[in-house]
LUMFI-992998 format. One record per residue (C-alpha): residue in three letters; x, y, z. Coordinates in steps of 0.25 Angstrom, whole numbers, padded with zeros to 4 digits, always signed. Layout:
N
alaXYZ/...
//
This chain:
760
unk+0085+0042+0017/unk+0073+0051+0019/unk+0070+0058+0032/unk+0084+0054+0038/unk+0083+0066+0049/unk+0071+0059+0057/unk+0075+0046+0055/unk+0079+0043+0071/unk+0094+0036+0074/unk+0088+0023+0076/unk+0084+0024+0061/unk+0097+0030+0057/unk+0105+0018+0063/unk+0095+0009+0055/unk+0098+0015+0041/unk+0112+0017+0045/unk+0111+0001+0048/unk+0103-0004+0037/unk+0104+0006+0027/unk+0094+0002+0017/unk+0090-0010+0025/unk+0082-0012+0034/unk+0081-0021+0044/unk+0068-0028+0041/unk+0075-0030+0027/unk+0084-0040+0035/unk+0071-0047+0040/unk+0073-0062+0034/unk+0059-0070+0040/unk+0064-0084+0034/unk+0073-0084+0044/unk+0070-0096+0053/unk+0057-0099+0047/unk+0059-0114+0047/unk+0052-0125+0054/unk+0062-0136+0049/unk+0065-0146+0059/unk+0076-0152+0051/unk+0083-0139+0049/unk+0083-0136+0063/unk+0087-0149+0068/unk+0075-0150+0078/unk+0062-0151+0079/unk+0061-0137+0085/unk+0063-0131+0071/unk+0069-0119+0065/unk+0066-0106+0066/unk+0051-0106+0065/unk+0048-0091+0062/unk+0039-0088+0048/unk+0042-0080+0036/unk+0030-0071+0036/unk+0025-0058+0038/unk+0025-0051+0052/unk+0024-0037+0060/unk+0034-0034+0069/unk+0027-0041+0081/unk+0013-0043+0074/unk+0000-0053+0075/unk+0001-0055+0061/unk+0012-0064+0053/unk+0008-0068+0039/unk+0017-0079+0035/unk+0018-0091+0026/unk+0014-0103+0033/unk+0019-0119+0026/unk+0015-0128+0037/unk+0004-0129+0046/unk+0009-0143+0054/unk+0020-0148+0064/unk+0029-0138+0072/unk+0029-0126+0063/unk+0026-0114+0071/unk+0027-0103+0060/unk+0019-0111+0051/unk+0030-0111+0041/unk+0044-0117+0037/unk+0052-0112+0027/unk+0056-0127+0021/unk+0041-0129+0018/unk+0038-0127+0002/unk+0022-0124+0004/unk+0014-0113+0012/unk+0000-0116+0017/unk-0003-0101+0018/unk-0001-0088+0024/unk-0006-0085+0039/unk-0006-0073+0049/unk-0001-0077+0061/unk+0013-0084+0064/unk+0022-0089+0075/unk+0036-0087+0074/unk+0047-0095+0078/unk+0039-0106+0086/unk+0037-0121+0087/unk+0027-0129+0095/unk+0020-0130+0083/unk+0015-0116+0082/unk+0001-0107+0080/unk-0003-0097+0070/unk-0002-0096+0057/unk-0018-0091+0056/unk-0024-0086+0046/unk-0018-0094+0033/unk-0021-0087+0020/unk-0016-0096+0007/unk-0018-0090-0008/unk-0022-0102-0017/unk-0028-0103-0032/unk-0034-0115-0036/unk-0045-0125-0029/unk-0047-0120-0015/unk-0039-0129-0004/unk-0043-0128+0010/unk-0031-0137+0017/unk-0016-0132+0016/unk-0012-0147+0012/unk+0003-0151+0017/unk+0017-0145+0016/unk+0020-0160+0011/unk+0009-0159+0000/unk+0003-0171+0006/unk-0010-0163+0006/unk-0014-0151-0004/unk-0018-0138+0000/unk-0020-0124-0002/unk-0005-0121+0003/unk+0006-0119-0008/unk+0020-0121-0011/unk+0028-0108-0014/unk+0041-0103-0020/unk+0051-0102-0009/unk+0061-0093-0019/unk+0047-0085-0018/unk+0048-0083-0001/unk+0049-0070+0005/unk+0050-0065+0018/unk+0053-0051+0025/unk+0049-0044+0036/unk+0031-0041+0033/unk+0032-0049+0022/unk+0032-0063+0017/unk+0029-0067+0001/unk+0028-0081-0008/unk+0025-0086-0021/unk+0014-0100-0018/unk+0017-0110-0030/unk+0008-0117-0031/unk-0003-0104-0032/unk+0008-0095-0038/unk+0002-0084-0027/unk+0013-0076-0021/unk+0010-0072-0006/unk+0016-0061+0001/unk+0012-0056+0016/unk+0014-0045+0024/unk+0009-0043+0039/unk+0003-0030+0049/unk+0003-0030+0064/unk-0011-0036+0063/unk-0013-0044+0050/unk-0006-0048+0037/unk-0007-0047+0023/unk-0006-0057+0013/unk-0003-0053-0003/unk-0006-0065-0013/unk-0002-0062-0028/unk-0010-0073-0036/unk-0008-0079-0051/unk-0021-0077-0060/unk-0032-0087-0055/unk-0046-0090-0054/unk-0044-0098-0042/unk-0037-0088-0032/unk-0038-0088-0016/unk-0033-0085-0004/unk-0039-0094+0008/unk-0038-0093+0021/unk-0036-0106+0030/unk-0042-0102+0043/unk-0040-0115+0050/unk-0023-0115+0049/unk-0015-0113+0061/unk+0000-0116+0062/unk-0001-0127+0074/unk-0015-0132+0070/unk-0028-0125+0065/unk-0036-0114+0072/unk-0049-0121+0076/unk-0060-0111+0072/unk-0063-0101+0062/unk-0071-0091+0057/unk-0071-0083+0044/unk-0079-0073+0038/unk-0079-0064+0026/unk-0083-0052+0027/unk-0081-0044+0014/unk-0077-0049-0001/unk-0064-0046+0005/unk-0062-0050+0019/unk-0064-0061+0028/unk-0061-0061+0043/unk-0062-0072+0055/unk-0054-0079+0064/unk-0047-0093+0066/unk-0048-0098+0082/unk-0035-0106+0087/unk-0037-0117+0098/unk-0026-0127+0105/unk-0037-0135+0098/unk-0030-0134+0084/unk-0017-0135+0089/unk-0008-0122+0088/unk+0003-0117+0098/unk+0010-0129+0104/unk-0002-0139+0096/unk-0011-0133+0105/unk-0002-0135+0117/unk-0001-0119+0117/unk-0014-0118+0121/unk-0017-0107+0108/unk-0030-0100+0106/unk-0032-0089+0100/unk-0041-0084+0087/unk-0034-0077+0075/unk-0045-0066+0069/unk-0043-0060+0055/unk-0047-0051+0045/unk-0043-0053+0031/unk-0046-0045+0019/unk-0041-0049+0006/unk-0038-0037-0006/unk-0047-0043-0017/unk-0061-0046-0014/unk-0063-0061-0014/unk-0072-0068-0027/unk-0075-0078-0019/unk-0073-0085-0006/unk-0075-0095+0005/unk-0073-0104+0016/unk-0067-0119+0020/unk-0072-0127+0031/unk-0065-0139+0035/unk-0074-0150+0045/unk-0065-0153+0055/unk-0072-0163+0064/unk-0073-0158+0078/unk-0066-0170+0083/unk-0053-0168+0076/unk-0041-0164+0083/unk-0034-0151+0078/unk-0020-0149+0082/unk-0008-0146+0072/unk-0007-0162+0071/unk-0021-0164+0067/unk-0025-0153+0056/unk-0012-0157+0050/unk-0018-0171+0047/unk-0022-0176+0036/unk-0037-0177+0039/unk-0039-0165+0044/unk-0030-0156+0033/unk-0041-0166+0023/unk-0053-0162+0031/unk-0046-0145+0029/unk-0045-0149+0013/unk-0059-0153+0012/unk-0063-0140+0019/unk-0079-0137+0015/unk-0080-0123+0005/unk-0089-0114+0010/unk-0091-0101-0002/unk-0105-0095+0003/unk-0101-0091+0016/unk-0098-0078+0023/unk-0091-0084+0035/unk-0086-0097+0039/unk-0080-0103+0053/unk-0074-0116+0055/unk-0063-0126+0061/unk-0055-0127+0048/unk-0060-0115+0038/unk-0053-0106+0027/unk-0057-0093+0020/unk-0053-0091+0003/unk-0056-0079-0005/unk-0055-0084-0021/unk-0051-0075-0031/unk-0048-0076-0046/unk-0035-0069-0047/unk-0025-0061-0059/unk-0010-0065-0060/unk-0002-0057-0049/unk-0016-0052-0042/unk-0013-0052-0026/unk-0023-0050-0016/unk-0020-0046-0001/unk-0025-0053+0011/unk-0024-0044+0023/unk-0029-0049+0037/unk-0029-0042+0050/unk-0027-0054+0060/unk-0032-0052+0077/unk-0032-0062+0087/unk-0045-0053+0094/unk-0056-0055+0083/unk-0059-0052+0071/unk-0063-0037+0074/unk-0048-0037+0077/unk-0043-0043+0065/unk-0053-0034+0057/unk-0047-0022+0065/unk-0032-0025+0065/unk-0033-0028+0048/unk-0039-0011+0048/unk-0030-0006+0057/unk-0017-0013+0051/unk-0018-0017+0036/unk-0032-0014+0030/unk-0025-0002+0023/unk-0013-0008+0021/unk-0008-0015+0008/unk+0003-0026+0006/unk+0013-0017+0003/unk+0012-0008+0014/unk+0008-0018+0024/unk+0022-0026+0020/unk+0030-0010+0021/unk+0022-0009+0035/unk+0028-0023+0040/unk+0041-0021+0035/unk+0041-0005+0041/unk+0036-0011+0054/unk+0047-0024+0055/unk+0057-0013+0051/unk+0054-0005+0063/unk+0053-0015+0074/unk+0067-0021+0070/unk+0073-0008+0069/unk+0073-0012+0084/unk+0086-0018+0082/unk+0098-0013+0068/unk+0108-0018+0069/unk+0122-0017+0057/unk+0134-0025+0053/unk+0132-0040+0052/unk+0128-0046+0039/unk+0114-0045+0033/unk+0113-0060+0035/unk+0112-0057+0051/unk+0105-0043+0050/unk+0096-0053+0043/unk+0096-0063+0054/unk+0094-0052+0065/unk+0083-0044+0059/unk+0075-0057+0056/unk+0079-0062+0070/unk+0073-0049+0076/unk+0060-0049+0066/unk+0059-0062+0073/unk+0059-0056+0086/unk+0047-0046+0081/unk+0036-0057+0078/unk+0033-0059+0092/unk+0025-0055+0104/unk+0015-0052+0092/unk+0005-0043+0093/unk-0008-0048+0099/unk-0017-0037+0100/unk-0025-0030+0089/unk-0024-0016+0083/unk-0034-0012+0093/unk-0027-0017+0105/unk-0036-0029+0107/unk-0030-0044+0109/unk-0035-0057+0114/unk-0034-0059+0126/unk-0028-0071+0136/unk-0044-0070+0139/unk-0051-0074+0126/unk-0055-0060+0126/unk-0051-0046+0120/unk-0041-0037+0126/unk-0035-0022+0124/unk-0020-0021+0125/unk-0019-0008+0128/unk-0005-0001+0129/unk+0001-0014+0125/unk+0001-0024+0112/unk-0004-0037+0115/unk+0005-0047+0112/unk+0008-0062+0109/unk+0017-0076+0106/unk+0027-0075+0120/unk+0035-0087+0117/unk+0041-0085+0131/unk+0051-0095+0133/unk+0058-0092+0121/unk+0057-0076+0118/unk+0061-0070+0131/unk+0075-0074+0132/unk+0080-0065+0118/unk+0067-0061+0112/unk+0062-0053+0122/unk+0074-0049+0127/unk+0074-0042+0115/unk+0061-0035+0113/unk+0064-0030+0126/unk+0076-0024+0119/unk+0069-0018+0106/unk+0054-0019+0108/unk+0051-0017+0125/unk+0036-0012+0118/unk+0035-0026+0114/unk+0038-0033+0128/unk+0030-0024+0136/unk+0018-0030+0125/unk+0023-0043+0130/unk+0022-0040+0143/unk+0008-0034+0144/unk+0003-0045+0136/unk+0007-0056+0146/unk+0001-0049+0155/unk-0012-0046+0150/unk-0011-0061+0144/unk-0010-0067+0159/unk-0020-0056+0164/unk-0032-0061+0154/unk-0029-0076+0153/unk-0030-0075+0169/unk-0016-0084+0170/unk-0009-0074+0176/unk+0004-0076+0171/unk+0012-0077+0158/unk+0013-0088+0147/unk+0029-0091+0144/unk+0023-0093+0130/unk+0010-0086+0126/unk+0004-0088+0112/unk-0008-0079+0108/unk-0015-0078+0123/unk-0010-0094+0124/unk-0003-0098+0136/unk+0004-0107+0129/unk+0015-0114+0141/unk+0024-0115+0131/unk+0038-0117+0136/unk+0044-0115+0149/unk+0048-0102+0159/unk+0041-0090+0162/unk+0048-0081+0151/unk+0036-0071+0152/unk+0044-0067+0165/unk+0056-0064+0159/unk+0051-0056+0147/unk+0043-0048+0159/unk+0056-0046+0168/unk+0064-0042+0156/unk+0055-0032+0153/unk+0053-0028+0166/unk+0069-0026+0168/unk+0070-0018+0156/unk+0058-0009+0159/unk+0049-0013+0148/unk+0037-0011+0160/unk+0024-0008+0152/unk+0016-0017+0157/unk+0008-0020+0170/unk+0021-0024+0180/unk+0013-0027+0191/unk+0007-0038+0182/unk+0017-0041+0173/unk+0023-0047+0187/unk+0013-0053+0192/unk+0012-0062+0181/unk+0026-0064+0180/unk+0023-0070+0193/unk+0013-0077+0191/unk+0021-0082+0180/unk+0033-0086+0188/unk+0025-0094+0199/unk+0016-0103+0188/unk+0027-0107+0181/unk+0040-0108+0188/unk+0049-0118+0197/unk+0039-0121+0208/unk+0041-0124+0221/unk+0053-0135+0216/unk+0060-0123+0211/unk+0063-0131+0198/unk+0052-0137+0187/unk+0053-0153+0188/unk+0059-0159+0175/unk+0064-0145+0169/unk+0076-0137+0168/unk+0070-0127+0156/unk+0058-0123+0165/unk+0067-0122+0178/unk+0077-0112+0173/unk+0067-0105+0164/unk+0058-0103+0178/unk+0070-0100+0186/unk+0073-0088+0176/unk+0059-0084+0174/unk+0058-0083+0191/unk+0072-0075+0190/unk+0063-0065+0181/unk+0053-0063+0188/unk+0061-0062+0200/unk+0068-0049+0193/unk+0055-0043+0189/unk+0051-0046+0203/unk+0064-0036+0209/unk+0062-0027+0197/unk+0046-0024+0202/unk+0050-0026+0218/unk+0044-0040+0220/unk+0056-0044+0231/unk+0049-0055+0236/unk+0047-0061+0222/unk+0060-0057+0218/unk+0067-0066+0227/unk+0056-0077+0224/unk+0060-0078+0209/unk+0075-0076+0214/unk+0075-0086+0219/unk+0066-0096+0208/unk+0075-0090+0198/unk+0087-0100+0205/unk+0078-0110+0202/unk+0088-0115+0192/unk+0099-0119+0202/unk+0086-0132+0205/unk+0088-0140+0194/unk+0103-0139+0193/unk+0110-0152+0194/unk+0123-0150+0200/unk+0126-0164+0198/unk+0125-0162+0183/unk+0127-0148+0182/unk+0117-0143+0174/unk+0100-0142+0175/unk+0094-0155+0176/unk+0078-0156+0178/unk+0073-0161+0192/unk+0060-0167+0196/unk+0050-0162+0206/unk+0055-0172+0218/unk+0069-0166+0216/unk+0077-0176+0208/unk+0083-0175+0195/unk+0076-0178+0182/unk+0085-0190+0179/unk+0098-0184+0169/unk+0101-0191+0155/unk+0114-0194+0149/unk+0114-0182+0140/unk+0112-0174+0153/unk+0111-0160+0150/unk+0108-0161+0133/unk+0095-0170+0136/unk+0086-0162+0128/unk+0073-0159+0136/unk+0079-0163+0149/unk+0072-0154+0157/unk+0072-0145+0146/unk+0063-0136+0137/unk+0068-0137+0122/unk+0083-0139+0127/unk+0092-0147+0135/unk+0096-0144+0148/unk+0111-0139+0146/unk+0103-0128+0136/unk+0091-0124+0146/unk+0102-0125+0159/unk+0108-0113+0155/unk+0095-0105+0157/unk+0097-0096+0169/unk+0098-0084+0164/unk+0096-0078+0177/unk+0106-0081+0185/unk+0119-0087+0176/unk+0129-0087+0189/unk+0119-0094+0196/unk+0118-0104+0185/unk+0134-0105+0182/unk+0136-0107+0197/unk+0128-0119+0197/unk+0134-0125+0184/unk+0148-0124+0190/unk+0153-0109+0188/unk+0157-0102+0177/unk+0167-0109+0171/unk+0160-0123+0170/unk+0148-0116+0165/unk+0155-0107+0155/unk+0162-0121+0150/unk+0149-0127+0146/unk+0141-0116+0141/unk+0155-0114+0130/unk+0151-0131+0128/unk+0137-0128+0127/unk+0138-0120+0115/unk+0152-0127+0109/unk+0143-0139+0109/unk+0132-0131+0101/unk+0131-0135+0085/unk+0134-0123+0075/unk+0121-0122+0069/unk+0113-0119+0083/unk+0101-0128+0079/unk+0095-0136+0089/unk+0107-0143+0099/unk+0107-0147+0112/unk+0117-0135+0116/unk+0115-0122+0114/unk+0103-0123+0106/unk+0100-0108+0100/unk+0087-0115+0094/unk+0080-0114+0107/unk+0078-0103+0118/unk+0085-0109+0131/unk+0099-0106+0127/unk+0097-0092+0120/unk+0102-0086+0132/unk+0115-0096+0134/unk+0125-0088+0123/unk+0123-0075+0132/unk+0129-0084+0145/unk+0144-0083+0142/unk+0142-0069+0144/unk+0138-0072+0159/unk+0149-0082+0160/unk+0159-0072+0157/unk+0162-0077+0143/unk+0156-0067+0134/unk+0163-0071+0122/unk+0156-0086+0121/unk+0141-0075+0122/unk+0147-0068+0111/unk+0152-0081+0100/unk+0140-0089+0104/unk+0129-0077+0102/unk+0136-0073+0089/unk+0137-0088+0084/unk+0123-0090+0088/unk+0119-0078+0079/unk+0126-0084+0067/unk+0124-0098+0068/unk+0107-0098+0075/unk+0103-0087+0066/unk+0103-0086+0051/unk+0097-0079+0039/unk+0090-0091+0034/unk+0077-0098+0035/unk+0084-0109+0045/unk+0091-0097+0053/unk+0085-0098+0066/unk+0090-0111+0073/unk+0079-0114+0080/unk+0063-0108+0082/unk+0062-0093+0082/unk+0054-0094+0094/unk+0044-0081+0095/unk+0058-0072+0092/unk+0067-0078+0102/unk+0078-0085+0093/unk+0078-0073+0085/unk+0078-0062+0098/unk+0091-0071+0101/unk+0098-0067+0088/unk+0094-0052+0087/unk+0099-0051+0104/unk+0112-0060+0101/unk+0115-0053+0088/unk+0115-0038+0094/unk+0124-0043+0104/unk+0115-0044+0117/unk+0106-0054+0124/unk+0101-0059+0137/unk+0104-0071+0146/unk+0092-0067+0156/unk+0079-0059+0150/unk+0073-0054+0161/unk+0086-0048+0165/unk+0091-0034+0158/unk+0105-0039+0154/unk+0108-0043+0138/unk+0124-0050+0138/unk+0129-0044+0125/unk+0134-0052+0115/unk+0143-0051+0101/unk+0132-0042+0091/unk+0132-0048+0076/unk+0130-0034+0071/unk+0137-0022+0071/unk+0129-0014+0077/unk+0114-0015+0084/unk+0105-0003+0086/unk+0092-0007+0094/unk+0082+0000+0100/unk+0081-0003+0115/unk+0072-0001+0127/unk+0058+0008+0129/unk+0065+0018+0124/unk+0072+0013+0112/unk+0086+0018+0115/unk+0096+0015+0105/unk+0105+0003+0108/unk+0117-0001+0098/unk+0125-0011+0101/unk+0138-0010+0091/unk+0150-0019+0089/unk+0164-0016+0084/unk+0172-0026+0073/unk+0160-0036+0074/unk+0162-0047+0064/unk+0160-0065+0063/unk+0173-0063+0072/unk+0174-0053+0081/unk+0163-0059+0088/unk+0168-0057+0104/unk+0167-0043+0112/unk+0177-0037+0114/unk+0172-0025+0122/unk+0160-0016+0122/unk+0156-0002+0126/unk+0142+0005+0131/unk+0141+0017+0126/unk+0153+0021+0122/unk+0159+0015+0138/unk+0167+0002+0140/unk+0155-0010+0143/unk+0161-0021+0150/unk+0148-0032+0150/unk+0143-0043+0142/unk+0129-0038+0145/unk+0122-0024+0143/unk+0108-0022+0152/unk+0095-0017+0144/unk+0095-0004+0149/unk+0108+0000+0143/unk+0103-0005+0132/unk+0090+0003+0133/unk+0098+0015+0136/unk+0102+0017+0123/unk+0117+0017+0118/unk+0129+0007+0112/unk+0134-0005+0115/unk+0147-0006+0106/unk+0155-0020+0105/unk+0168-0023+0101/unk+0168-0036+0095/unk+0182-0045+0091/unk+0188-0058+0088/unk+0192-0061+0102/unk+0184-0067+0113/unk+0189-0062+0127/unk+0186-0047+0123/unk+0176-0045+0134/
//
């Protein structure tokens, strides 16, 4: 081992851990990349994440995509036996039918094809079958054999850009093209592209609710994808396509699925004498005549500026850079970031599962800005960002209960990116406040709550402060009083948007104490009781109510009526959602012992597989905190078999091994927490209830300062699953819960784990 004298602890704990391997060699990115309805049992899906290449936290993610149409967010599905191309931007983990995947680049041979044709092969196109034994995926890379051109693709991603390497078969009638038009929820409106050398083209692909998108246009997305691309073998010929789309024709997902429309795309004009070409449905192909096992590269620097800042960001990043070391870059830079977190003991089957979890965890915020600082701003116009990264995709309502949580943990750098970027957000866009789920500048209303409140309160209580606080509050406030429980102190028709605003209020009322606000401290106190409004004593849980004051009339299912006054759940899995004030919750639901009763009903009534049910339903975000209550009810035993059968049963190493949608890094920010043996009931708070750690041992960088933080168990096995006692550096600890700052400070956390459940 060369240079062991410098190497720092934290790197002698990870070749003590790993030995020869590495964490990113446990990166498995198939894992949950499935759409399948049928699999999951739901219309929601499976796990939704996608197989390609990505920089830890980057713009770019060069991945296969199979399917354009329906509720696919990642643009791909691992059941699916063709691949229309390869784009350069992804979503990971989402539904609502998605946006992205810009930029598709498809190698072909034969006679030109300007349409993708059909997964069903209703329709040819230029897409492909491919060899499934041929599939590969790892951390930076992605690679497979297309059948029916006998072209093996491979792909490998920078902060800024991608490249793609395509090895050809001898033959006059080689091609890459490049479909400009493609989008995941639709098609980009506009576009424009333009060669500029023998070997280059650049351009830019303008995405509109128009052509459907995030949420079919219901996102409200608009943004414009710019790029640079340069391809390793000067072209022997090229050109363009140009479909007629009639102006009159609608252009949501549903329509340019269509028949007449995908017919309209395959009888696309061909346009070879010109220099430039800009459209509503155009494509760019370079031709080559190609020798046997001959590859050319297809690098391209991608901004969301202009082209200037494509241009730039492709010779900053990757102009010097061939495949090979771009791949080693990747795979160097995804080796560092989850160096965050080693952890030993356990099987390599769940070092897998938690190293791909937290990979997952690493895709998004992306990056936003270009390699000179600049982004697009809420304004339509250029911005700087100065001291901090611009960046994007807050899926609110999901990500701050584990996800952020976490990066608070390992990444505070990140969050305080996060922060400053609402911020500037609600500055340029003139709203004032922030979105609970922004996409790409969108105020997309996405959801419910105000959970941009809570990731600002975490942070704050954990002193991740490098932004304007004076701002950063206001906000918040203004935040708070747009969206909330209004003068009734409930919302009418909903128990999910009346708990979710009481515990957003009780956030702000804690950054509010934390800055000396009083007066709007007991304000939100006060609106964070909220709750205790739509509490039926009669029934004994959380029923809607309407604006006069009544009751929203109760069916015979009573508390499992899905949608009931509930957002994606029922109301016995969104009633358990207040986090801030547990006691206050169990007193109203008949004290302790009652509550304790059905919460061990609640989970017995739970099927083994974890799919979607209609009790604890780990497939979606409103229970994720609900394992971690029996730590609050004084039963921590029940925390620590339910979070270590969740860990077995809801995540797996296999392509169906997220139960339900990955959701921007929040199902897998559950596993990596639950797995190291801590996670929180109330974000926003700096408490994490400690739980039964699958591994052995967990070393993770915490805090500002980096501080090294193990937590380490002793006789941890499938059976010793129950604490039996712990100490604090080296001292007796008596609590089921440890605060951030002890964490921060640097130190041990050792467990004694056995077989018998009234240790503690």
């Amino acid at each position: 081992m060369k240079n062991i004298l410098f190497l720092s602890l934290f790197s002698l704990l990870s070749c003590f851990v790993f030995g020869q391997k590495q964490a990113v060699d446990y990166v498995n990115p198939f894992i949950g990349a499935s759409t399948n309805v049928e699999a999951a049992g739901a219309h929601h899906g499976l796990g939704k994440t996608f197989p390609g290449a990505a920089f830890p936290f980057g713009m770019v993610q060069v991945s296969p995509n199979t399917i354009t149409g329906g509720d696919n967010g990642p643009g791909y599905s691992y059941e699916h036996t063709s691949i229309e191309g390869f784009a350069f931007t992804q979503m990971s983990g989402i539904g609502w039918y998605g946006d992205l995947g810009n930029l598709l680049v498809m190698p072909t041979t034969g006679a030109l094809k300007t349409a993708a044709g059909k997964a069903d092969n209703t329709a040819k196109g230029y897409r492909s079958g491919y060899d499934k034994a041929s599939e590969k995926a790892s951390a930076g890379y992605y690679s497979v054999l297309l059948t029916d051109y006998q072209i093996k693709a491979e792909a490998t991603a920078v902060q800024r850009g991608g490249i793609l390497r395509f090895t050809f078969p001898q033959n006059e009638e080689s091609r890459i093209q490049i479909d400009l038009a493609r989008r995941v929820g639709g098609t980009s409106v506009y576009q424009y592209a333009q060669v500029v050398d023998q070997r280059t083209v650049r351009g830019w692909m303008k995405c509109t609710p128009e052509g459907g998108g995030w949420g079919n246009g219901s996102g409200k997305p608009n943004y414009t994808v710019y790029f640079y691309v340069r391809f390793s073998r000067p072209f022997d010929s090229y050109g363009f396509w140009n479909a007629d789309i009639p102006d009159g024709w609608q252009r949501k997902l549903w329509d340019v699925t269509k028949d007449n429309y995908q017919q309209r795309v395959a009888e696309a004009e061909i346009i070879r004498d010109a220099s430039k070409w800009e459209g509503k449905h155009i494509g760019f192909f370079a031709e080559y005549a190609t020798q046997k096992d001959e590859f050319i590269d297809v690098k391209a620097g991608i901004s969301f500026v202009d082209m200037e800042g494509a241009e730039n960001n492709f010779h900053q990043e990757m102009e010097m850079l061939n495949f090979e070391k771009a791949h080693a870059n990747a795979r160097e830079a995804w080796n560092k970031a989850l160096g965050k977190m080693k952890v030993s003991g356990g099987t390599d089957e769940q070092k897998t599962v938690f190293y791909t979890a937290l990979y997952h965890t690493m895709i998004d915020p992306r990056l936003f800005a270009d390699a000179d600082g600049r982004y697009f701003g809420g304004d339509g116009k250029p911005h700087q960002s100065g001291k901090f990264n611009k960046r994007t995709i807050f899926s609110g309502w999901d990500v701050f209960r584990s996800q952020f949580p976490l990066q608070t943990l390992i990444n505070p750098a990140l969050v305080n990116d996060e922060i400053n970027s609402f911020i500037s957000l609600a500055e340029e866009n003139g709203t004032g406040y922030f979105e609970r789920w922004e996409f790409l500048n969108s105020y997309s209303g996405c959801m419910v709550g105000n959970p941009a409140v809570a990731v600002l309160a975490e942070a704050y209580a954990k002193g991740i402060r490098s932004y304007d606080v004076k701002k950063a509050y206001q906000y918040a406030l203004n935040t708070c009083e747009k969206e909330g429980n209004g003068t009734l102190g409930y919302v009418p028709g909903s128990i999910s948007e009346t708990l979710e605003y009481a515990y957003s209020d009780w956030c702000m009322a804690q950054l509010a104490k934390a800055t000396g606000n009083k007066a709007d401290y007991h304000k939100y106190t006060a609106r964070g009781q909220a709750y205790r409004n739509i509490f039926d004593p009669e029934k004994g849980w959380f029923r809607p109510k309407k604006a006069d004051g009544s009751w929203v009339e109760w069916y015979p299912e009573g508390r499992l009526k899905d949608g009931y006054g509930s957002v994606e759940s029922n109301p016995y899995q969104q009633g358990w959602f207040v986090p801030h004030d547990i006691d206050g919750m169990v007193e109203i639901m008949g004290g302790r012992e009652k509550v304790l009763a059905d919460l061990t009903d609640f989970f017995a009534k739970t099927p083994s597989n974890l799919l979607w049910n209609s009790y604890y339903n780990h497939a979606n975000e409103p229970v994720h905190h609900v394992p971690f209550l029996f730590n609050k009810l004084g039963a921590p035993w029940l925390t620590q078999y339910w979070s270590r059968f969740i860990c077995e049963h809801a995540y797996q190493n296999k392509v169906e091994g997220l139960v339900g949608n990955e959701d921007v890094g929040q199902m897998s920010a559950w596993y990596v927490l639950a797995a190291a043996g801590i996670h929180p009931v109330c974000p926003g708070d700096v408490r994490y209830e400690i739980t039964s750690p699958v591994f052995d041992k967990i070393v993770m960088k915490v805090g500002q300062k980096g501080k090294i933080f193990i937590i380490e168990t002793v006789d941890n096995s499938a059976e010793n699953i129950y604490i039996q006692s712990l100490e604090l550096n080296g001292k007796p600890y008596p609590h089921t819960f440890i605060n951030y700052q002890d964490m921060a400070k640097g130190g041990t956390l050792k467990i004694w784990l056995g077989k018998s459940n009234r240790g503690m």
